[in-house]
Each structure stands twice: as structure tokens, then as C-alpha cells.
C-alpha positions as CSV (number, residue, x, y, z in Angstrom):
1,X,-15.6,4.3,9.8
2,X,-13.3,6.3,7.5
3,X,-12.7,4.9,4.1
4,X,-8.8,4.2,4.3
5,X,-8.2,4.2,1.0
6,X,-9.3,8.0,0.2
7,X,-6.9,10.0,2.4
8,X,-7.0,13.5,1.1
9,X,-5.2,16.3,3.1
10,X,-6.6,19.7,3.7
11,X,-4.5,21.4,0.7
12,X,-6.2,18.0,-1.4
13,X,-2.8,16.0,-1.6
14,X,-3.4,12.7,-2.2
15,X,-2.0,9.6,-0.3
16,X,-1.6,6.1,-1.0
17,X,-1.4,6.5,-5.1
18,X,0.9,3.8,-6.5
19,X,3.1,5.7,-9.1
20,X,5.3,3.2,-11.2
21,X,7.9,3.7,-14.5
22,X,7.4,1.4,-17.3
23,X,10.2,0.3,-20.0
24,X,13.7,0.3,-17.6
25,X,15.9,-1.6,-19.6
26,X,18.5,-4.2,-17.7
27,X,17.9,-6.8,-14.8
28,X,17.4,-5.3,-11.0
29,X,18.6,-6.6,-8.1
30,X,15.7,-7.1,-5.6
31,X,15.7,-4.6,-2.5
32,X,16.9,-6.0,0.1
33,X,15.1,-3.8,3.0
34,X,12.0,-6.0,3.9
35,X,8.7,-4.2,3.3
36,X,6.6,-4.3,6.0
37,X,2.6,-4.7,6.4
38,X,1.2,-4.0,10.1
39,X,-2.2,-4.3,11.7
40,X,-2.9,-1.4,14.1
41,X,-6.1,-0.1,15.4
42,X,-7.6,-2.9,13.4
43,X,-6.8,-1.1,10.1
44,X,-3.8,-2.4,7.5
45,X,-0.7,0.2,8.0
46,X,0.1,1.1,4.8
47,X,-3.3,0.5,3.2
48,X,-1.1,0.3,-0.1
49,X,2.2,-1.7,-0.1
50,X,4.3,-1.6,-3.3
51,X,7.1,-3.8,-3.1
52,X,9.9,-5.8,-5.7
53,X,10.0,-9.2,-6.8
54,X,12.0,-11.4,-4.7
55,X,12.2,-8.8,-1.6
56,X,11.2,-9.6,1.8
57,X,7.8,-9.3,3.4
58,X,7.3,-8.7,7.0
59,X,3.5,-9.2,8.5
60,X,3.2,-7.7,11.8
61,X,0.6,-7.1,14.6
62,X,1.2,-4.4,16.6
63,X,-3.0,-5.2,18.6
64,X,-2.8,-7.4,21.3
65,X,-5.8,-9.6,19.8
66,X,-6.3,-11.5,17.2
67,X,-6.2,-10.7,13.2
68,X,-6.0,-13.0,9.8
69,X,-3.8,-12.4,7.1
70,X,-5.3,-13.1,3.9
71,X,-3.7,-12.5,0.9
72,X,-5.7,-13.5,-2.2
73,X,-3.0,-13.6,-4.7
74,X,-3.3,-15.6,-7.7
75,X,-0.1,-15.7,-9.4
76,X,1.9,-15.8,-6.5
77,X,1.3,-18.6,-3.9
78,X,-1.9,-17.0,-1.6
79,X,-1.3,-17.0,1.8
80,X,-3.3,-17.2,4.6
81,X,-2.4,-17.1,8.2
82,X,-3.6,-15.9,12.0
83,X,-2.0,-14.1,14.4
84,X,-3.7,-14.2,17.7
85,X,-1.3,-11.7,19.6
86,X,1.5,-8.9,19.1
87,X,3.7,-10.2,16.7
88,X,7.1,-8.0,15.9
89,X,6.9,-9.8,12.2
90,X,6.2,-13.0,10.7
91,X,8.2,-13.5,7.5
92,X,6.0,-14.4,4.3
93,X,8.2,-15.4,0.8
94,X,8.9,-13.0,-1.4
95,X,6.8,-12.3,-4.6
96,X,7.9,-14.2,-7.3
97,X,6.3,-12.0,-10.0
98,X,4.7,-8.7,-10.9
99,X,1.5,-9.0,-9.6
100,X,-1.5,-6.7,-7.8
101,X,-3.8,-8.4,-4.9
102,X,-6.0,-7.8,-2.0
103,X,-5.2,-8.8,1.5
104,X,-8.2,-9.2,4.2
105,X,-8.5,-9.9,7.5
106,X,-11.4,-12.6,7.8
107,X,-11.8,-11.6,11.7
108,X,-12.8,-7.8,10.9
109,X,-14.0,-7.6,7.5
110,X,-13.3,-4.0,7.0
111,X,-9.7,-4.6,7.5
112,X,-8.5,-4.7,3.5
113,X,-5.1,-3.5,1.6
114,X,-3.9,-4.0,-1.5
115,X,0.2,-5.1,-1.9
116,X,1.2,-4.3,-5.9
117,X,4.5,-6.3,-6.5
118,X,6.8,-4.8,-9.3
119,X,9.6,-7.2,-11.3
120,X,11.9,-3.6,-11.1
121,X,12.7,-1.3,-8.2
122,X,11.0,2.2,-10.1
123,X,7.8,2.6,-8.0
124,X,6.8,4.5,-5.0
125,X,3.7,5.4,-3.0
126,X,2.3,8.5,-2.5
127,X,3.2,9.9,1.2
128,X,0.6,12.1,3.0
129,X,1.4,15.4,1.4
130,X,0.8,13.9,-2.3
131,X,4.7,13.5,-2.6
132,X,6.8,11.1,-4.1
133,X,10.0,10.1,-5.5
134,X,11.4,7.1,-7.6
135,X,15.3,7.4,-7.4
136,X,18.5,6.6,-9.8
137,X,16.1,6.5,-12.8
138,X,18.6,6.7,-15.9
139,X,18.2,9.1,-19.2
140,X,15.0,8.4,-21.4
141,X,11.1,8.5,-22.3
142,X,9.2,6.5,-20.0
143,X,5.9,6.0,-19.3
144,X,4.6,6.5,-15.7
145,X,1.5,5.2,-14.2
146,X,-0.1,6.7,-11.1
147,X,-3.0,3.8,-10.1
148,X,-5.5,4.7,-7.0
149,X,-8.0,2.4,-5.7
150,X,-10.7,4.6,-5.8
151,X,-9.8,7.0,-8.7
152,X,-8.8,4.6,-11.6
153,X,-5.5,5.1,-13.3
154,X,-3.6,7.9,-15.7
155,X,-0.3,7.0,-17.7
156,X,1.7,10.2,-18.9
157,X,5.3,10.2,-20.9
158,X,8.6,11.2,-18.8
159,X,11.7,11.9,-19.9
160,X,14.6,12.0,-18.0
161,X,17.9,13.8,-18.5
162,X,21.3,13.4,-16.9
163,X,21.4,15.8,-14.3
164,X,18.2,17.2,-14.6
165,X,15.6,15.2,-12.6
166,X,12.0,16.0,-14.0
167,X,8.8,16.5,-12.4
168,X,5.4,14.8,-13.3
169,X,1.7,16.0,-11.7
170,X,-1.1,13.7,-11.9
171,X,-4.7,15.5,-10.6
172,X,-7.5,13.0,-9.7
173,X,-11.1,14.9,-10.0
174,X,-14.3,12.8,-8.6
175,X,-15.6,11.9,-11.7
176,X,-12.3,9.8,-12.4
177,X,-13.6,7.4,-9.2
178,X,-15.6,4.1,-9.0
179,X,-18.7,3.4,-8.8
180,X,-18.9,3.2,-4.8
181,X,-21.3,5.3,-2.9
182,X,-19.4,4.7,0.3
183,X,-16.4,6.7,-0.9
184,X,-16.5,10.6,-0.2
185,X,-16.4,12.8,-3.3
186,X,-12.7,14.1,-3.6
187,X,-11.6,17.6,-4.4
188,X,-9.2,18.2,-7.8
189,X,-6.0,16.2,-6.3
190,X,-2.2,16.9,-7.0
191,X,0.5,14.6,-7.0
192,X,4.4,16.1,-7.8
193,X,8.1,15.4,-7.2
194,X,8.9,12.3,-9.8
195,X,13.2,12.4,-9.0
196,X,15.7,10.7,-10.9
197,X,19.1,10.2,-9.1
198,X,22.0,8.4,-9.1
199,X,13.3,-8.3,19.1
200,X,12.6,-11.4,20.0
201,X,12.7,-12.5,23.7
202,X,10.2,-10.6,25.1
203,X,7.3,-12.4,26.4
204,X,3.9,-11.9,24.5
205,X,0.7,-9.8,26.5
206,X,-2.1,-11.5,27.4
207,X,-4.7,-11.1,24.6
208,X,-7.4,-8.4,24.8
209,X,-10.7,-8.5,23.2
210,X,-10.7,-6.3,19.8
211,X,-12.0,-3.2,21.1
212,X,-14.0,-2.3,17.8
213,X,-15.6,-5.5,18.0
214,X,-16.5,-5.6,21.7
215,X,-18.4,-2.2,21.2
216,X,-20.4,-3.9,18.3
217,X,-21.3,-6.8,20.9
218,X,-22.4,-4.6,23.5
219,X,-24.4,-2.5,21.0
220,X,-26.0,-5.5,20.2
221,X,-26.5,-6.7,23.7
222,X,-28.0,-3.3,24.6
223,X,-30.1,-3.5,21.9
């Protein structure tokens, strides 16, 4: 099974980097556009969710079997919670401070991501081509982070002019990642593009067996 936190493309862009700006002076109102975590194909879809204090959290499950939420925070209330069908979202309360965690599903045990919960709105996550952008960042030196699970952390120095939004590159090598002899070795990684600018009703399926797992039983069976 395919590590889902190391997803390179074939030009070595590099997805699911968290890439957030420190030092924003002034008090942000929370986004109001829920982020949402789903469960598909027994994997967490979007392996990394970055979100903002205080905005809302949708959990869904788009498999029709069963899956637990987990999520092992510790200075936020944890939460913990199953879901035994399709589920279009179930609400969880919004992070009440800045704060990095795991959540696992303790049904498939290789089901893991990781939500990092900002107290300001100047973060994004790397899309599949490597590319990101963090909008209506005002004039001034910053410092940006660009965190990856597998490749550690960098921190470089922005600044930002009026009218003139900037660009930042961060390249992740191999020798940058943990200690974990299940990850792939990566290729010299780019990331670019840092911008500064201004159904309910429906009744639920039956459940089906998790198909992953029911090809582990039969395995074993055969066996």
C-alpha cells in the first residue's frame, strides 16, 4: 500500500506540505467555509488538513462501511467517534487553539492524517503540482514555514510589498526525511507560488463489508 503521505509527481512536485506565515499582526476573523476531512477508499482525503481556529470541521464518509474517527488532540478536546455508513458530514467543534494532531481510524490502522489548526488564516497546503498560495498577505518580513511529515521542516524570510506579491521555493532532498524505512526515497522536490493579495433526506445504503479488509480475511482463510 502506497505511503499517503509522500505524493511526489513525475516532474518531483511535492503534495501535501503545510506552508504557514508567522508574525501577522492584528486579530482574524475565523473562515467561515467548513474544512472538510473524508474517508474514501479507506484512506483520509486530504491526508493533511490545515484549518483556523474557531472554523468549522466537517467529518465525512463517502464508504458504505464502517470507519472511526480518532483524533488524538491534546490541547483541543480529542474526539473520537464511528461512522458505520455513508455519512454526507458530521459536524465536530471548531479548534479552539493552534495546535498539530494525528487522526486514526481504529477499524483500518493504516488509515492516519494529520489536521494542523492555525490561530490566523496565512496557511495553505501544497496541491498536487507542488503549488500553493496564501492570499491578502499585507507589506512586511515574515517568516514562512513549509512542514512535511516525512521531510522535516525549513523556515525562510519573506517580504512582501504592496503590489508586488513574492515568490518563495522550498526543495525537500531525501536526506531531509525521517527515519522510516517504509517511506520511498524522494527526488530534489520544489515547491513555488507564495501570493499576497488583497443533503439530507436520502436514505442510507445498506452496509458493505470493507473491501480491503475482506481480501485480508480471505487471504487468511486461503491460507
Amino acid at each position: 500500500m502506497p505511503d499517503p503521505a509522500v505524493a511526489i509527481s513525475a516532474a518531483g512536485e511535492l503534495q501535501g506540505v503545510v506552508i504557514s506565515i508567522a508574525g501577522v499582526e492584528g486579530t482574524f476573523a475565523p473562515l467561515t467555509t467548513p474544512a472538510v476531512l473524508d474517508q474514501k477508499g479507506c484512506m483520509y482525503s486530504p491526508h493533511v488538513l490545515a484549518v483556523q481556529v474557531g472554523q468549522p470541521i466537517n467529518v465525512k464518509n463517502s464508504d458504505p462501511f464502517m470507519h472511526n474517527v480518532n483524533g488524538q488532540a491534546s490541547v483541543n478536546p480529542p474526539f473520537n467517534f464511528a461512522q458505520p455508513n455513508v455519512d454526507p458530514g458530521k459536524a465536530i467543534p471548531p479548534m479552539k487553539a493552534a495546535e498539530t494532531f494525528r487522526v486514526k481510524c481504529d477499524v483500518h490502522p493504516w488509515m492516519s492524517a494529520h489536521v494542523h489548526a492555525f490561530d490566523h488564516p496565512f496557511f495553505a497546503v501544497s496541491k498536487a503540482d507542488g503549488a500553493f498560495a496564501i492570499e491578502n498577505v499585507p507589506p512586511g518580513t515574515y517568516k514562512v514555514t513549509a512542514w512535511h511529515e516525512r521531510f522535516g521542516q525549513q523556515t525562510k524570510d519573506v517580504t512582501v510589498e504592496a503590489g508586488k506579491p513574492p515568490t518563495v521555493e522550498f526543495t525537500f532532498s531525501e536526506g531531509g526525511a525521517r527515519a522510516n524505512p517504509a517511506s520511498p526515497l524522494m527526488k530534489v522536490v520544489t515547491l513555488a507560488m507564495l501570493g499576497a493579495g488583497g443533503t439530507t433526506g436520502k436514505s442510507a445504503a445498506p452496509a458493505t463489508p470493507c473491501p480491503t479488509c475482506s481480501a485480508k480475511a480471505n487471504t487468511s482463510k486461503s491460507n
